[in-house]
PDB file as gemmi writes it, atoms N, CA and C in Angstrom:
CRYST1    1.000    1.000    1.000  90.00  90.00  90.00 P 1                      
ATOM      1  N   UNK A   1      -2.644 -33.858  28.827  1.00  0.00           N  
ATOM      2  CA  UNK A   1      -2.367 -34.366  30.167  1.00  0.00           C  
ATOM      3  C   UNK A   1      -3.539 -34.051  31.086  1.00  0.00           C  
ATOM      4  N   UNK A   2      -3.881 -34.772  31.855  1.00  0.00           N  
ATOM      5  CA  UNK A   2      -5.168 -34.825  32.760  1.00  0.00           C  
ATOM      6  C   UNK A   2      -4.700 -34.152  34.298  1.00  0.00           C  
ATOM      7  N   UNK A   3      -5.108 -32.971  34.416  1.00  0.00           N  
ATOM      8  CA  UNK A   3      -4.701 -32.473  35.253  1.00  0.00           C  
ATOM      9  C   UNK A   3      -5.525 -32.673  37.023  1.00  0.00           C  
ATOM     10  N   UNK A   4      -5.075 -32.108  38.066  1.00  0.00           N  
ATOM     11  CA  UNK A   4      -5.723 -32.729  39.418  1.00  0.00           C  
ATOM     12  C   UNK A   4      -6.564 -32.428  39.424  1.00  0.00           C  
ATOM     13  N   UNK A   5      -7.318 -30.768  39.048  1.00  0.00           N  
ATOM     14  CA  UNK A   5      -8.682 -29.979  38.700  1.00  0.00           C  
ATOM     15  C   UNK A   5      -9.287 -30.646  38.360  1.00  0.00           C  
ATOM     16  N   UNK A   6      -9.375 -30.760  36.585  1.00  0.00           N  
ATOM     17  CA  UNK A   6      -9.831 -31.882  35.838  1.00  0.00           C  
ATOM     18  C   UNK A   6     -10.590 -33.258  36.318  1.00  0.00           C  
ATOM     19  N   UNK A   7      -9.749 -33.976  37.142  1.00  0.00           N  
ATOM     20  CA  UNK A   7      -9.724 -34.777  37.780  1.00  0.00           C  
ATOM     21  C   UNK A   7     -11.015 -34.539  38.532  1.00  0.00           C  
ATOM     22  N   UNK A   8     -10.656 -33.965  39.718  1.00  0.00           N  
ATOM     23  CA  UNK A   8     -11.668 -33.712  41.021  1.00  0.00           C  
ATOM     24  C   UNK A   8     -13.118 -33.399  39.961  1.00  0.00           C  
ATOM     25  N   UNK A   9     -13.156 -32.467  39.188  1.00  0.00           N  
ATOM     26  CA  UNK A   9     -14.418 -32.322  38.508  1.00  0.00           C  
ATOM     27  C   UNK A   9     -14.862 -32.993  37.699  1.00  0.00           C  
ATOM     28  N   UNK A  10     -14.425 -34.003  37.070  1.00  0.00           N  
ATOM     29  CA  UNK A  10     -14.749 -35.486  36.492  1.00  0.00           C  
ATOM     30  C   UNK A  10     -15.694 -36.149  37.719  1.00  0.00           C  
ATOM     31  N   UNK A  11     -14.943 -36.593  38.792  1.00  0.00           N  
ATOM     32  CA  UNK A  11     -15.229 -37.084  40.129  1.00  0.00           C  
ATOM     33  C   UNK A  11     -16.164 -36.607  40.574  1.00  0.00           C  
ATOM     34  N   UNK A  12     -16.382 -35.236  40.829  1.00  0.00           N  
ATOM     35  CA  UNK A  12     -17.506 -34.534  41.462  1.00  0.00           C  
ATOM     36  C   UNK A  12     -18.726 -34.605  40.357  1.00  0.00           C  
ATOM     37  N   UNK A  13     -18.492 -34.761  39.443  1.00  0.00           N  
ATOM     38  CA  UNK A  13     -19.607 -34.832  38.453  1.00  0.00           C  
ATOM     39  C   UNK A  13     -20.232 -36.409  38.618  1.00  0.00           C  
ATOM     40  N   UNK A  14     -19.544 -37.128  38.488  1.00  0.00           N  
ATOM     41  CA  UNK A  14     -19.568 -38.577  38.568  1.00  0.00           C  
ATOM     42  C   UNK A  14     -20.389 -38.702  40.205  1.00  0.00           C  
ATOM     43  N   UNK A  15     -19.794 -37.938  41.049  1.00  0.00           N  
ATOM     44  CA  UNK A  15     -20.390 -38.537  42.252  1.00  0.00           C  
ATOM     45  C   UNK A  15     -22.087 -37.800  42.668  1.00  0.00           C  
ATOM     46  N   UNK A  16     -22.093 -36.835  41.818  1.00  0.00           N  
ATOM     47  CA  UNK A  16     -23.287 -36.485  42.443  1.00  0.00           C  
ATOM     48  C   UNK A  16     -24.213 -37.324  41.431  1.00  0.00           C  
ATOM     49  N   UNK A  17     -24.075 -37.402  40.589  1.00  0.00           N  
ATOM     50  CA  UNK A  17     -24.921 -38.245  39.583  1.00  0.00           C  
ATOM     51  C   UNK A  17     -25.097 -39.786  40.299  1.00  0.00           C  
ATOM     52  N   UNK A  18     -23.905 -40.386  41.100  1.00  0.00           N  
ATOM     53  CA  UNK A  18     -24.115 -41.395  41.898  1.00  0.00           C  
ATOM     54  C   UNK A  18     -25.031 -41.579  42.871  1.00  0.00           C  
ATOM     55  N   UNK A  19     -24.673 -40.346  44.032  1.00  0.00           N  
ATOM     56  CA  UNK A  19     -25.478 -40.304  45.319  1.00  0.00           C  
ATOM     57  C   UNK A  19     -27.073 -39.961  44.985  1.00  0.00           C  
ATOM     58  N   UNK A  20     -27.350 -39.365  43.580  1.00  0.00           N  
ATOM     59  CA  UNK A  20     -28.665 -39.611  43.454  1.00  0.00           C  
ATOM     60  C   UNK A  20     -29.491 -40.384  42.944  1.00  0.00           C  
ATOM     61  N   UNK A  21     -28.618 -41.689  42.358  1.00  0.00           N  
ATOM     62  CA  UNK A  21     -28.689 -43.495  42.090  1.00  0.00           C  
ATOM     63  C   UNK A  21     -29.009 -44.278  43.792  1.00  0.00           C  
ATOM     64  N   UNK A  22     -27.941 -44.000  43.951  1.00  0.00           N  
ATOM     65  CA  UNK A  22     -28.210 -44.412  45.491  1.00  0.00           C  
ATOM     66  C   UNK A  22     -28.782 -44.100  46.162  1.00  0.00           C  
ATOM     67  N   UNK A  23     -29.416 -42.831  46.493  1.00  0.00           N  
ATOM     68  CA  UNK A  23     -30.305 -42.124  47.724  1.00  0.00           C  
ATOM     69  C   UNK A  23     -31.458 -42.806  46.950  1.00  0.00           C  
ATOM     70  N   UNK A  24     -32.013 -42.783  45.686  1.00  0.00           N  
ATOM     71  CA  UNK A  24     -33.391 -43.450  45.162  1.00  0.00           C  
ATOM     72  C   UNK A  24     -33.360 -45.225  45.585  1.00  0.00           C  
ATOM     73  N   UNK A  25     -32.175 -46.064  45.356  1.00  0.00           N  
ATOM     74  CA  UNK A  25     -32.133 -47.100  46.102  1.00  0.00           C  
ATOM     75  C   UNK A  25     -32.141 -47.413  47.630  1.00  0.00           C  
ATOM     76  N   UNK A  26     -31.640 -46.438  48.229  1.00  0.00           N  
ATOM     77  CA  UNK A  26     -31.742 -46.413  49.452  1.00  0.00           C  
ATOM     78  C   UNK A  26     -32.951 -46.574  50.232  1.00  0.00           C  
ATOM     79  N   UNK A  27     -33.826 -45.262  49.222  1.00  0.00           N  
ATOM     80  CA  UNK A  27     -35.606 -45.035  49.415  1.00  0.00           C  
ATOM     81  C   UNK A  27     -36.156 -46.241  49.117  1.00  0.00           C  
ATOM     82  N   UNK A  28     -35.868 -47.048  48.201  1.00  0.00           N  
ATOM     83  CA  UNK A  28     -36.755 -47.993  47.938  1.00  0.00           C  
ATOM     84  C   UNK A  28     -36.409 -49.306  48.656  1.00  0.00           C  
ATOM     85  N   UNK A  29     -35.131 -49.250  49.170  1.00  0.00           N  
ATOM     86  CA  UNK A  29     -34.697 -50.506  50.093  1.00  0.00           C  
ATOM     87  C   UNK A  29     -34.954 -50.170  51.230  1.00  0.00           C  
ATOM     88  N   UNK A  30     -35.501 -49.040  52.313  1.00  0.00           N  
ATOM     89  CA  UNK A  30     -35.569 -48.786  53.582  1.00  0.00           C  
ATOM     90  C   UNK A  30     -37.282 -48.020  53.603  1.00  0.00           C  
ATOM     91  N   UNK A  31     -37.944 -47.295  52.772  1.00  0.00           N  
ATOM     92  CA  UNK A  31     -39.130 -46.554  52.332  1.00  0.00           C  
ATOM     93  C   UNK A  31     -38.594 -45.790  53.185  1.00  0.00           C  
ATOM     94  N   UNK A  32     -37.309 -44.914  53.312  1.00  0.00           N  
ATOM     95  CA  UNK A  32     -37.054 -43.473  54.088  1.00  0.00           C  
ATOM     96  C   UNK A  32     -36.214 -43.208  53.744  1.00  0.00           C  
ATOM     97  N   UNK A  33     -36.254 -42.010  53.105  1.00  0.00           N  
ATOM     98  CA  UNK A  33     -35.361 -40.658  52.477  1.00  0.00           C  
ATOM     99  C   UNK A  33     -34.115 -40.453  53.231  1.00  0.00           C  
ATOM    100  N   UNK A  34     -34.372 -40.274  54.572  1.00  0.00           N  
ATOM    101  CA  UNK A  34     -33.432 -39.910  55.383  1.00  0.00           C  
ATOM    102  C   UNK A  34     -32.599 -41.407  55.271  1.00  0.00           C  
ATOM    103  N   UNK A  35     -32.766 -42.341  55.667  1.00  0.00           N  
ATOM    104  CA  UNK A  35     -31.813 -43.774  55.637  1.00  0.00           C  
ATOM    105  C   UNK A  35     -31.208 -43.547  54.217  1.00  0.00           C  
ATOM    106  N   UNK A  36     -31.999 -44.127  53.087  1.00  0.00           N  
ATOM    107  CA  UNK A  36     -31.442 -43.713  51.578  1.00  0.00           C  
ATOM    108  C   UNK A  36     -30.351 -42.919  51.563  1.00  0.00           C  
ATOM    109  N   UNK A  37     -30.470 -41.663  52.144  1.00  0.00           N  
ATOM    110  CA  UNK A  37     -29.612 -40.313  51.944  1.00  0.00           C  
ATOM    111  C   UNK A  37     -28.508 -40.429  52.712  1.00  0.00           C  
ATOM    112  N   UNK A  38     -28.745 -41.371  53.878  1.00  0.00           N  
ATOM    113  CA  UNK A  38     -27.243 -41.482  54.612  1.00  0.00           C  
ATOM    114  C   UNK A  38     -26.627 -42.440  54.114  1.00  0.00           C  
ATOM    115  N   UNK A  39     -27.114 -43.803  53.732  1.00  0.00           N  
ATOM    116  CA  UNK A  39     -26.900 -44.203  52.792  1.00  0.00           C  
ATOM    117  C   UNK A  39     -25.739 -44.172  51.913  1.00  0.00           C  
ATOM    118  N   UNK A  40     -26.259 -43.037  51.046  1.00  0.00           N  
ATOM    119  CA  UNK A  40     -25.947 -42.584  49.414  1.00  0.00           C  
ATOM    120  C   UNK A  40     -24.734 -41.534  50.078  1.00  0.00           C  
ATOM    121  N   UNK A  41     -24.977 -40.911  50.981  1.00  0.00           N  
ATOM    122  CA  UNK A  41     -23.681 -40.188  51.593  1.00  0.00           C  
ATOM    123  C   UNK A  41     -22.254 -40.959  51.809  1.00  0.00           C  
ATOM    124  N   UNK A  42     -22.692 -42.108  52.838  1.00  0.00           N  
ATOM    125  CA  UNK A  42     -21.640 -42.565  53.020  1.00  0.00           C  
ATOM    126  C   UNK A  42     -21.274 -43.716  51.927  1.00  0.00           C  
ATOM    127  N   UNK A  43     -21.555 -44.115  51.028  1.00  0.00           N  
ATOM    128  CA  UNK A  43     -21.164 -44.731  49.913  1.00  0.00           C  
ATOM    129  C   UNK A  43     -20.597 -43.888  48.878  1.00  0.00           C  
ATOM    130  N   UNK A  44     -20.832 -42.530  48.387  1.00  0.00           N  
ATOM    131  CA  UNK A  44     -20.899 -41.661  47.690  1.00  0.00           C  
ATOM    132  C   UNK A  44     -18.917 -40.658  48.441  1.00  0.00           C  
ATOM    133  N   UNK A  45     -19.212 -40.776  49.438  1.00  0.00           N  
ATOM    134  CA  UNK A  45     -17.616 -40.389  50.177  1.00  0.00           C  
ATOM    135  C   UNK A  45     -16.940 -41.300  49.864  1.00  0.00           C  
ATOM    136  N   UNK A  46     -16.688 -42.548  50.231  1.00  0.00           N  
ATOM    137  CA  UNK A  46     -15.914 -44.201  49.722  1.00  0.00           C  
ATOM    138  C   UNK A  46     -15.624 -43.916  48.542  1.00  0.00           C  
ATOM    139  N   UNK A  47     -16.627 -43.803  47.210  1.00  0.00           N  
ATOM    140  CA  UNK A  47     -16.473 -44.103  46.258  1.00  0.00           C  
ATOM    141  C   UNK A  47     -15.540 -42.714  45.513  1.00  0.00           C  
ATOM    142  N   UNK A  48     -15.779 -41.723  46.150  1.00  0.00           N  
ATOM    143  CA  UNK A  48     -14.964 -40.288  45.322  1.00  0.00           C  
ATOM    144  C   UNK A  48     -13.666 -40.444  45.898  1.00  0.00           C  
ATOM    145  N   UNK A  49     -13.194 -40.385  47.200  1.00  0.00           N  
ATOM    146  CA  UNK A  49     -12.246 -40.539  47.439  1.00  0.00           C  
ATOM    147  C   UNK A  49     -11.595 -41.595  46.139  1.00  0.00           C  
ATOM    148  N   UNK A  50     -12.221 -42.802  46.139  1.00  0.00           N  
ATOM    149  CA  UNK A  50     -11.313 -44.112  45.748  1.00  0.00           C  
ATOM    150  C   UNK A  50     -11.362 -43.675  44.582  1.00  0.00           C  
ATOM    151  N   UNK A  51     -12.206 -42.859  43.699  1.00  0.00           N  
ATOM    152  CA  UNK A  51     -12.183 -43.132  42.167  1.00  0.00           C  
ATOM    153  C   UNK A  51     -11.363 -41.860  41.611  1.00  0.00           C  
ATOM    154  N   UNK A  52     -10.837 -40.810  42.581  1.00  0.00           N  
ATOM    155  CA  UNK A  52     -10.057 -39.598  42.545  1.00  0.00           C  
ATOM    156  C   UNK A  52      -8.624 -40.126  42.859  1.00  0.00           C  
ATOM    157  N   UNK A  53      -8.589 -41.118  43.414  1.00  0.00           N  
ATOM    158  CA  UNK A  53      -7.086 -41.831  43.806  1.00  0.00           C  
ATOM    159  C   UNK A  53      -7.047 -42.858  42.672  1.00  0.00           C  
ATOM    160  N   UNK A  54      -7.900 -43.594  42.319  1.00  0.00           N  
ATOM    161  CA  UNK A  54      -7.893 -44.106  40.809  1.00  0.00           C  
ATOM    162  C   UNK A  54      -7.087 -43.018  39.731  1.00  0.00           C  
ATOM    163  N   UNK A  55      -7.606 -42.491  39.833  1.00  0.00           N  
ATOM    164  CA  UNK A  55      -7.464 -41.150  38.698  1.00  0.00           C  
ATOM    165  C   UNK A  55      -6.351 -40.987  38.570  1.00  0.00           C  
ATOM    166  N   UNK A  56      -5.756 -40.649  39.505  1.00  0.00           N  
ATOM    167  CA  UNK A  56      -4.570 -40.081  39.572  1.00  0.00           C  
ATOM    168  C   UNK A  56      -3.535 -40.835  39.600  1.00  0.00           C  
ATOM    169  N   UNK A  57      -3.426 -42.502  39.620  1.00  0.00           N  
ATOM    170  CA  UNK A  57      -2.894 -43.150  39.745  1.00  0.00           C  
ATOM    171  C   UNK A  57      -2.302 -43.461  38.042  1.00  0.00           C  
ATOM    172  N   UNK A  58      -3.515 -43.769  37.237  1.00  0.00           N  
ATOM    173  CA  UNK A  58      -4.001 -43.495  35.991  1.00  0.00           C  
ATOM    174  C   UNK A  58      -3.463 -42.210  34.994  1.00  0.00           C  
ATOM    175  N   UNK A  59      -3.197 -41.284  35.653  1.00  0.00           N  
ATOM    176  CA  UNK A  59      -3.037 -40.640  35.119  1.00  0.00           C  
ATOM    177  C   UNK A  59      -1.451 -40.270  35.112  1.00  0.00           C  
ATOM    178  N   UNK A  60      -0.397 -41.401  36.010  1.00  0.00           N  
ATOM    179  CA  UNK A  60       1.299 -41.494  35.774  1.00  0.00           C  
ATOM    180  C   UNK A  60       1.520 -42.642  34.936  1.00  0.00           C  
ATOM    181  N   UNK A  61       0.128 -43.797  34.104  1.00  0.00           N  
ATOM    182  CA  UNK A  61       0.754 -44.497  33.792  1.00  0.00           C  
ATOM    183  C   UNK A  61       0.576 -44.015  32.244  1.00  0.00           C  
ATOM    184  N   UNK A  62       1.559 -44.107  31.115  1.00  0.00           N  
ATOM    185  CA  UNK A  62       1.583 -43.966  29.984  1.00  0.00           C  
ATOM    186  C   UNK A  62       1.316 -45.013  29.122  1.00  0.00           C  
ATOM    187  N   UNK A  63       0.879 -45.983  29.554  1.00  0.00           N  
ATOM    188  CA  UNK A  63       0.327 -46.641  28.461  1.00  0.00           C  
ATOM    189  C   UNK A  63      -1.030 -46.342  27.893  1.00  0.00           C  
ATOM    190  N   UNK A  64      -1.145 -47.022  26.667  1.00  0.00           N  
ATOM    191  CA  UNK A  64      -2.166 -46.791  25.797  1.00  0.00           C  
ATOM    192  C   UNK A  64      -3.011 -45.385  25.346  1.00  0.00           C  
ATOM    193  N   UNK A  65      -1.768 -44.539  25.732  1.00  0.00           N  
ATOM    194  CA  UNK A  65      -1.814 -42.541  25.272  1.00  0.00           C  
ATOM    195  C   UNK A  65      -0.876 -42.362  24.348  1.00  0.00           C  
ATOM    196  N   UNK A  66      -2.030 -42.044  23.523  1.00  0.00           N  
ATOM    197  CA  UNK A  66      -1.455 -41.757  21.876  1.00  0.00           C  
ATOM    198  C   UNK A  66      -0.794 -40.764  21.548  1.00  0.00           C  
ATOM    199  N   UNK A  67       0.427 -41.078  20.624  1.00  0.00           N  
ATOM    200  CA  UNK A  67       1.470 -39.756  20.923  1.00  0.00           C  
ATOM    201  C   UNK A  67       2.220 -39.421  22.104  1.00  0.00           C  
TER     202      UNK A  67                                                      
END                                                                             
């Protein structure tokens, strides 16, 4: 069973590996770190929230869990 911990640290792993996809796009779509980085912040908040409420949503439905 996939617990809320679990969860959040899936997410937090996932998101920092994101915001530093994005802060490098950011840099190269604006040529400034600082824009990039706010950027990658506020896309990087959107996306954990939503993909931690994914999760968990996911994780009451029983289909396709073996056993």
């Amino acid at each position: 069973m996939e617990t809320s911990k679990r969860t959040l640290a899936k997410a937090a792993t996932w998101q920092v590996l994101g915001l530093m996809v994005m802060t490098l796009i950011g840099f190269f779509m604006t040529g400034s770190v600082a824009e990039g980085g706010a950027y990658a912040m506020i896309t990087a908040t959107i996306g954990f929230v939503t993909f931690f409420v994914h999760e968990r949503i996911w994780a009451r439905i029983g289909w396709g869990r073996g056993g």
